[in-house]
C-alpha positions in Angstrom: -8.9 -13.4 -1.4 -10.9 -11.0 1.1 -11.5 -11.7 4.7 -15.1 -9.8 5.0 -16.2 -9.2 8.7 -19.1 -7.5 10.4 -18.9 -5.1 12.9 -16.0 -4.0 15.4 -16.5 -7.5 17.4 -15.5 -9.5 14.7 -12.4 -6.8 12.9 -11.1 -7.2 17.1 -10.7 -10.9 16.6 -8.5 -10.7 13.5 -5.9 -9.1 15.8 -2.4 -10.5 15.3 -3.6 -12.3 12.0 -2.2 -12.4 8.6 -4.6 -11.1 6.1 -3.0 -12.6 3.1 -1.4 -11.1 0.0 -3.3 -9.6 -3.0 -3.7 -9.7 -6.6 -0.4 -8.3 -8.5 -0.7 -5.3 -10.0 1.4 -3.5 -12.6 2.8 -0.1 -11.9 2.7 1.7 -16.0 4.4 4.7 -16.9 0.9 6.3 -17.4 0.3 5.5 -13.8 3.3 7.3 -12.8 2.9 10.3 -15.5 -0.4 10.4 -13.9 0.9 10.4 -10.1 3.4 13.1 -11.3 0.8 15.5 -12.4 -0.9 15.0 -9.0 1.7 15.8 -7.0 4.0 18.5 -9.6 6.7 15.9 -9.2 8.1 16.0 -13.0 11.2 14.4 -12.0 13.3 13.0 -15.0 13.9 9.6 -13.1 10.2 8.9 -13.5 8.4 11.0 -16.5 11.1 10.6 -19.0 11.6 7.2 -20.2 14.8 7.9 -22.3 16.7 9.8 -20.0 15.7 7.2 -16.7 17.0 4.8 -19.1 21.0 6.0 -19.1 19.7 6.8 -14.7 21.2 4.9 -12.4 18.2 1.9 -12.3 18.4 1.7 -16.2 14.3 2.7 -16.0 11.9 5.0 -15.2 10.7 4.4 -11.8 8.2 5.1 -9.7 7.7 7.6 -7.0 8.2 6.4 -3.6 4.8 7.8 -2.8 3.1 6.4 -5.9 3.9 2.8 -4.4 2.7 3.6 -0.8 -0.5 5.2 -2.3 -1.3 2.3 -4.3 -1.2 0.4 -0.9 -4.6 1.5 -0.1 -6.3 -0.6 -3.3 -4.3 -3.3 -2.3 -5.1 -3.8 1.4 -8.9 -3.1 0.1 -8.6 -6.4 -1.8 -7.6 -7.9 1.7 -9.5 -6.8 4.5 -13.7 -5.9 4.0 -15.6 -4.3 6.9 -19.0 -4.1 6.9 -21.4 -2.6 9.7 -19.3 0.2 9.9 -20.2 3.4 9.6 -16.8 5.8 8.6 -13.7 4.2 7.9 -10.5 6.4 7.5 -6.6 6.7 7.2 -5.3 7.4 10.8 -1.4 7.5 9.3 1.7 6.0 9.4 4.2 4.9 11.9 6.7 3.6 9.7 7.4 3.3 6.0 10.8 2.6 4.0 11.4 2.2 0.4 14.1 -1.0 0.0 13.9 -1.2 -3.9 12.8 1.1 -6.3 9.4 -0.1 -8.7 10.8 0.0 -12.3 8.0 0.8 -14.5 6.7 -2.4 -16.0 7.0 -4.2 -13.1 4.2 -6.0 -11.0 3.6 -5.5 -7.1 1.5 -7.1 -4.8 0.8 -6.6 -0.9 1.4 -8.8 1.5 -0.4 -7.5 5.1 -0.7 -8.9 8.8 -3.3 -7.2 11.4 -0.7 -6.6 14.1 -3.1 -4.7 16.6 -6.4 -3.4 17.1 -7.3 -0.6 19.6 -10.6 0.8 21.0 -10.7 4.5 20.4 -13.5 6.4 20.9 -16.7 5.5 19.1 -14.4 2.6 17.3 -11.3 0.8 16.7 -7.7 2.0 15.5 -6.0 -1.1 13.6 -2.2 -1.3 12.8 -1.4 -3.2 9.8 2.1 -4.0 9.1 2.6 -4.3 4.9 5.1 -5.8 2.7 4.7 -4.2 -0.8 6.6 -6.7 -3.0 8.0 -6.5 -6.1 7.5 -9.4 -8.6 10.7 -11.0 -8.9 12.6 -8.4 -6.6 15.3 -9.4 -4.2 13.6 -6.8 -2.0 10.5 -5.5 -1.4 9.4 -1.8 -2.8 8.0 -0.6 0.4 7.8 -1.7 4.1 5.1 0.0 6.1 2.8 0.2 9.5 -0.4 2.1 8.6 -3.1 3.3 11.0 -6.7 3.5 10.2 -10.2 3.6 12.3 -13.2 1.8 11.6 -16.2 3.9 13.6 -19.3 1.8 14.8 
């Protein structure tokens, strides 16, 4: 479910909130064949089934940076800003991979606004994220990411 807010006032008051956790979402092996055509990373652990299979997780998995990109549709099912005019990632200030995402498997984000900052012609919000796996003992990927909403 989506908080929706308008304007900077109302984003500023969400400060220190949780913003819930979204919809799963499965991670395929087209997905990650897909990611590793992006990014040239053919690596056997995550493009070839048969091989990842007799790998040390018994399956292919997906790239650690397939998971943290897919936190951007995730925290989009969270969080909606309106009356903004630019929003954009800012970065990262921490992000750790606990437990690889086994192809098949189903993640979902959980996300609390820890802090929002003025900057200059907006805000800068810190969101810390929990990207779990369905079932997992551990989540896939822990994170802090930085973005600016611009008035």
């Amino acid at each position: 479910m989506s908080i929706t807010v308008n304007g900077l006032g109302e984003l500023r008051k969400l400060a220190g909130g949780d913003l819930g956790t979204s919809e799963w979402i499965e991670v395929t092996q087209e997905r990650i064949d897909t990611f590793a055509d992006a990014t040239g990373d053919h690596q056997w652990i995550h493009v070839d089934p048969v091989r990842a299979e007799e790998g040390p997780f018994g399956a292919p998995i997906a790239h650690g940076y397939l998971t943290l990109s897919l936190f951007i549709p995730l925290f989009t099912e969270l969080l909606d800003v309106h009356g903004v005019t630019t929003k954009v990632n800012y970065g990262l200030n921490k992000v750790r991979f606990p437990s690889p995402v086994k192809v098949g498997s189903r993640i979902r984000l959980s996300a609390r606004l820890a802090e929002v900052e003025d900057v200059p012609g907006g805000v800068q919000i810190t969101v810390e994220g929990t990207i779990e796996i369905e079932g997992g003992a551990k989540p896939a990927a822990v994170l802090q990411s930085l973005s600016r909403f611009y008035a």
